[in-house]
N, C-alpha and C positions, 0 to 999 in steps of 0.2 A: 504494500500500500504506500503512496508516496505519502511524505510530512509537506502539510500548508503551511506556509510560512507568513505569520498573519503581519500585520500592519503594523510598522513601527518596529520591525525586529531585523538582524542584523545578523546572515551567518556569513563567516568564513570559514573554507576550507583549504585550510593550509600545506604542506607539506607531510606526506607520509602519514595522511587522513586525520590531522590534529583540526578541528573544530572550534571553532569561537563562536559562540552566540550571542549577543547583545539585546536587552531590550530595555522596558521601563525600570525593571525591578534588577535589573544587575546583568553582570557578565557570567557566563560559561566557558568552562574550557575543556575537552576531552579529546585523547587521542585515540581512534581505532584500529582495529585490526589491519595492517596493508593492503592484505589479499582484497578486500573489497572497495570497490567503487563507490565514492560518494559524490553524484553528482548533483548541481543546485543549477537551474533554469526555468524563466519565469515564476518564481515564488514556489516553486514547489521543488523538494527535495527525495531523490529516488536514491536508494543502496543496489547496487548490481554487486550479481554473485558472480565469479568465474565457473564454478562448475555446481551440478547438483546434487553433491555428496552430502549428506547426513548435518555432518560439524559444520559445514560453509554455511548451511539451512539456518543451521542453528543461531551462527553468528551475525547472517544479514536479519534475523529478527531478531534478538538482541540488540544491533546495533541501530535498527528504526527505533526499540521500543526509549531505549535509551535519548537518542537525538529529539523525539518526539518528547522528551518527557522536558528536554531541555529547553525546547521553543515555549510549551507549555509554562514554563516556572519562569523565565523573564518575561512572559506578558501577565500570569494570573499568581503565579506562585505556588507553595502546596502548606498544608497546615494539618497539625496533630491536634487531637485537642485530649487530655488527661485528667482524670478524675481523682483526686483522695479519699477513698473511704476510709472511714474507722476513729472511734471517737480522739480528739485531741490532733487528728491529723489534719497538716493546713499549710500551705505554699506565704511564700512572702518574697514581697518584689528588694530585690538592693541594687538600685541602679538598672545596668542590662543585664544582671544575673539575678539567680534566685536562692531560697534559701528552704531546705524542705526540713517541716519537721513533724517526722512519721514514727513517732515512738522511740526510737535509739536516744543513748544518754547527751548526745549531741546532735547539733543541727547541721541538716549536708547542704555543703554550699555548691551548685551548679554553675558551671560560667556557660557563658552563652559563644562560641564561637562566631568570628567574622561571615556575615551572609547571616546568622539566625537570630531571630527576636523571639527572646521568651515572654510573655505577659501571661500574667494574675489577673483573671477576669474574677473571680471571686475566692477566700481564701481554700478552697476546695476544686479550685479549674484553673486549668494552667491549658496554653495556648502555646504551639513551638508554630515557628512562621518561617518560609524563607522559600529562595527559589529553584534549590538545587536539593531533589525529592529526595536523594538517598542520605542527605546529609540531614535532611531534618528527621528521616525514620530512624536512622542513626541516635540522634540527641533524645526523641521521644522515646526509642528504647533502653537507652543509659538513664532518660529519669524514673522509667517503667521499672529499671533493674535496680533500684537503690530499696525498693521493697515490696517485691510481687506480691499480686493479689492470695491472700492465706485461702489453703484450699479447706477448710473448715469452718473459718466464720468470715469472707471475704475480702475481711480488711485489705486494706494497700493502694498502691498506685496501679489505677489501669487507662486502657485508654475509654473514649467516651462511647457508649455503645457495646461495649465487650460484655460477654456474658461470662462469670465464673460461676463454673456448675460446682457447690458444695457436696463433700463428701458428707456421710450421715453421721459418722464419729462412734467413740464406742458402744455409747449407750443405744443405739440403735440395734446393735449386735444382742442384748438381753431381750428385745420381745420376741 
């Protein structure tokens, strides 16, 4: 499938399939595979394979899904958005980082790397922002992983819409 290349956005391709993408929300850079073609004409951008082997297949879609994700995140962006359950737990903004505190004798401090905005939409929703999708699944599961959802009474950090299915616990075992 070719990538549109919508309005107001900026690819080059450079040398030995390295990518630049430009738009509102920021720059891109990725380099791909050599073997394949990247060509860009009238707004729209096609990957040619050289042959129809299996791995080629694999990588000229990976490498759309990828570029398409890129065009995608400097015009609209992508966003996580994470939940705190469990009592006492609650996010707090410090500047562009944040500060989580989920039960431990201490508070974890997050920093927010270049490209991602963390915001505190309330002190139980946290909000990761940015336009480079892998890097924000990245940051939203480093805050996911500072203390997974408990698989008996569900407390923790999940994301927004997740379902944790509860085990039944011992006492379930006695009827």
């Amino acid at each position: 499938m070719p990538i549109q290349v919508l309005k107001g956005v900026e690819v080059t391709v450079g040398a030995e399939n390295a990518v630049t993408v430009k738009g509102p929300k920021g720059t891109l850079e990725q380099s791909f595979h050599p073997e394949l073609g990247i060509v860009q004409a009238d707004g729209i951008i096609k990957i040619e394979r050289p042959s129809d082997e299996a791995g080629i297949r694999a990588l000229q879609g990976l490498t759309r899904a990828v570029l398409n994700n890129m065009v995608l995140g400097v015009t609209g962006g992508f966003q996580k958005s994470l939940d705190l359950v469990g009592t006492g737990y609650r996010v707090q903004q410090t500047g562009q980082n944040i500060t989580l505190l989920v039960g431990y004798s201490h508070p974890v401090d997050i920093e927010a790397p270049a490209g991602i905005t963390l915001t505190v939409e309330t002190p139980t929703h946290l909000l990761v922002d940015g336009c480079d999708k892998q890097q924000v699944g990245q940051i939203a599961a480093v805050i996911r992983a500072v203390r997974k959802p408990d698989a008996y009474k569900g407390k923790g950090i999940r994301y927004t819409g997740e379902v944790v299915r509860l085990k039944p616990g011992k006492s379930a075992a006695r009827t």
